[in-house]
KEMI-517762 format. One record per residue: residue number from 1; x, y, z of N, C-alpha, C in turn. Coordinates in steps of 0.001 Angstrom, whole numbers, plus 500000, padded with zeros to 6 digits. Each point is the difference from the previous one (the first is absolute). Layout:
N
[rec NUM,[X,Y,Z],[X,Y,Z],[X,Y,Z]]
...
end
This chain:
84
[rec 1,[280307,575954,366370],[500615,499004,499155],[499058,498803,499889]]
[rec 2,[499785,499297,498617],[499075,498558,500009],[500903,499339,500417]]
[rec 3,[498972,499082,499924],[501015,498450,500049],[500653,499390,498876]]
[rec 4,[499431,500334,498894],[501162,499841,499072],[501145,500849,500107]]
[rec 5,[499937,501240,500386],[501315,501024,499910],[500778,498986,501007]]
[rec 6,[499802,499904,501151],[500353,499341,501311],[500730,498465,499143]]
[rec 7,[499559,499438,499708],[500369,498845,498826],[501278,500157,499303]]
[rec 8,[499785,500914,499093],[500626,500181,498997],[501586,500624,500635]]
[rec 9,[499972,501067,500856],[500993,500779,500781],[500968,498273,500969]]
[rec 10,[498912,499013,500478],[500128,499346,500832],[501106,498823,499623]]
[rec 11,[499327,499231,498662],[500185,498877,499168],[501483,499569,499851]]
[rec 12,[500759,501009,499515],[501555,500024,499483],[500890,499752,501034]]
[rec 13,[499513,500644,501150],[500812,500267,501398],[500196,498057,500314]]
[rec 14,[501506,499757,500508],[500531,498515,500371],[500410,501049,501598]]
[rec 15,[500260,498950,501013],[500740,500119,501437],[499676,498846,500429]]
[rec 16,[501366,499532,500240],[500069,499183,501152],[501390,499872,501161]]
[rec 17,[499543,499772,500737],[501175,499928,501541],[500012,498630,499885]]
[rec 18,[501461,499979,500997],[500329,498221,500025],[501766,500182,500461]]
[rec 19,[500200,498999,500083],[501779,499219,499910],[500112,500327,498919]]
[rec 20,[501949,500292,499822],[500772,498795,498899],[501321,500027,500426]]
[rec 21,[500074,499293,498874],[501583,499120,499924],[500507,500205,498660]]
[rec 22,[501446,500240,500526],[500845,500322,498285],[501362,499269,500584]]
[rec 23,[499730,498979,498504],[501387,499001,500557],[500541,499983,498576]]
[rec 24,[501147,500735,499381],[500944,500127,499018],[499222,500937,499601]]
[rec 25,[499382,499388,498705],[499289,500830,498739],[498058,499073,500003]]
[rec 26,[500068,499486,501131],[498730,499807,500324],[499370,500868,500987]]
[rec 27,[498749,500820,499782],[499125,500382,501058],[498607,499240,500324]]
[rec 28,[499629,499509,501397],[498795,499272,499773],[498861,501017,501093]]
[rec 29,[499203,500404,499594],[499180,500582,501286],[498136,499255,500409]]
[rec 30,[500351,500124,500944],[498797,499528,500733],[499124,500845,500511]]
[rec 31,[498361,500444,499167],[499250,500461,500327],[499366,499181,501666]]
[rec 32,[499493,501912,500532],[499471,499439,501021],[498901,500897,500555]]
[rec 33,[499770,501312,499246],[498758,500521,499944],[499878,500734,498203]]
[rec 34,[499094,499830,499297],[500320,500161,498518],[498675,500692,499804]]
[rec 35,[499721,500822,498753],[498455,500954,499892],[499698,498478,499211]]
[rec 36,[500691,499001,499208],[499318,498992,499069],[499748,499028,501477]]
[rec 37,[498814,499479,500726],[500146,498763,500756],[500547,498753,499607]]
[rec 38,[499832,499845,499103],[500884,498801,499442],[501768,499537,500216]]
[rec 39,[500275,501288,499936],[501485,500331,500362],[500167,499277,501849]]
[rec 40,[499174,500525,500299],[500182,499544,501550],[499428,498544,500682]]
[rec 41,[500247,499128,498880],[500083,498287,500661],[500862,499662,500587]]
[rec 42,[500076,498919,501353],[501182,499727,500214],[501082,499395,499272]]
[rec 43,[501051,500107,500304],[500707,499541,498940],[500554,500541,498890]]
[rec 44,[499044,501177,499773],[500077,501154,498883],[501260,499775,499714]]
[rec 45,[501052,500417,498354],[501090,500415,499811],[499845,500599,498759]]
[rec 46,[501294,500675,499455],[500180,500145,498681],[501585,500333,499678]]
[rec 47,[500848,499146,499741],[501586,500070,499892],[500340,501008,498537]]
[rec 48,[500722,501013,499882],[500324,500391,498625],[501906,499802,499985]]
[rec 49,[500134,500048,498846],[500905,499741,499663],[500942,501562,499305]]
[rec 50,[501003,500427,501068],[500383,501459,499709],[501397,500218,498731]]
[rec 51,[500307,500650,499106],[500825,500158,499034],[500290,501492,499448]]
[rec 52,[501324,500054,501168],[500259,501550,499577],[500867,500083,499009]]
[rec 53,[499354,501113,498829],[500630,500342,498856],[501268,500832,500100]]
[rec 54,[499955,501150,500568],[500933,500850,500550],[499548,500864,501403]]
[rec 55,[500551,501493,500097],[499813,499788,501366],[498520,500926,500454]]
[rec 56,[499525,500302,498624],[498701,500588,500058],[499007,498883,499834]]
[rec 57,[499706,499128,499013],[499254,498598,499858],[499692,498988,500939]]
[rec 58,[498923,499559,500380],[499897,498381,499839],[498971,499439,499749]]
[rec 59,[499963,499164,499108],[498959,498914,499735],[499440,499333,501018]]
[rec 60,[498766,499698,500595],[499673,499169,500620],[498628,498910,499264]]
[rec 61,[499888,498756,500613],[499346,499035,499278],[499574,499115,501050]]
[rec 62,[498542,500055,500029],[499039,498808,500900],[501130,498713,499097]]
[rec 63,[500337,498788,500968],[500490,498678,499725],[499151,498757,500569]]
[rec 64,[499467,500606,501288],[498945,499029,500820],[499003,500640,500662]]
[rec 65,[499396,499215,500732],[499182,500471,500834],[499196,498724,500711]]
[rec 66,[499214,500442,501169],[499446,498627,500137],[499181,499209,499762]]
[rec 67,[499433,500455,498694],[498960,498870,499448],[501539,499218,498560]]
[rec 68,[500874,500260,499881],[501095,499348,499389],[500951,501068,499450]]
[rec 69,[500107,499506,498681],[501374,500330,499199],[499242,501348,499180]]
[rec 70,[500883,501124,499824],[498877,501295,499264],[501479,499348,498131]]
[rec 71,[498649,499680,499128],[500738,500303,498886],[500650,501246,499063]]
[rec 72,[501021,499766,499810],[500875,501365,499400],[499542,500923,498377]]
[rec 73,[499094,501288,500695],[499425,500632,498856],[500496,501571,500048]]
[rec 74,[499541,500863,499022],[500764,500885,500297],[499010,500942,500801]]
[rec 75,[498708,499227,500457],[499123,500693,501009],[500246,500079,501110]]
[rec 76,[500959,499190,500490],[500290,499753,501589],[501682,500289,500430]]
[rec 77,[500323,500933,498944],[501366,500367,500117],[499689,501798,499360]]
[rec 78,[500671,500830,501638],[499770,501233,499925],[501165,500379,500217]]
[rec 79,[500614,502025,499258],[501107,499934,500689],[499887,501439,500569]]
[rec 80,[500935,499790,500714],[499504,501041,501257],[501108,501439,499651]]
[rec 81,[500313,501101,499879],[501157,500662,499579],[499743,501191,500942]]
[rec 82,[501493,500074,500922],[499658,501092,500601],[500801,501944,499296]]
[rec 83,[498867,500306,500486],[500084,501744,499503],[500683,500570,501145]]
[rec 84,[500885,501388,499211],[500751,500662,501253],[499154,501495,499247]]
end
């Protein structure tokens, strides 16, 4: 395999470990080992904001994080639907 194959196979892949917390229809989690280093500052966060449609659906949406406030686009709102 090159190093571009190695790259390319590599690139897409996200993981990270950490805490969280889910308080109502808020989840906030705290990276604490992440493949992005950046993710793993102290302090790290990222709160989303959860909205279940029915009982297969839910929307979720970055709201904060800790460099501030995440503005509301339809890039940062995913929805999640589970399959049987």
């Amino acid at each position: 395999m090159t190093d571009a194959q190695r790259v390319e196979m590599w690139q897409p892949f996200s993981a990270t470990a950490g805490t969280y917390e889910l308080r109502a229809k808020e989840l906030t989690i705290r990276p604490i080992v992440a493949k992005n280093p950046g993710f793993m500052e102290p302090g790290s966060f990222t709160t989303f904001e959860l909205t279940v449609e029915n009982d297969t659906s839910i929307w979720v949406r970055a709201t904060n994080a800790d460099a501030g406030p995440i503005p509301l686009t339809s890039a940062n709102r995913v929805r999640l639907v589970r399959l049987e």
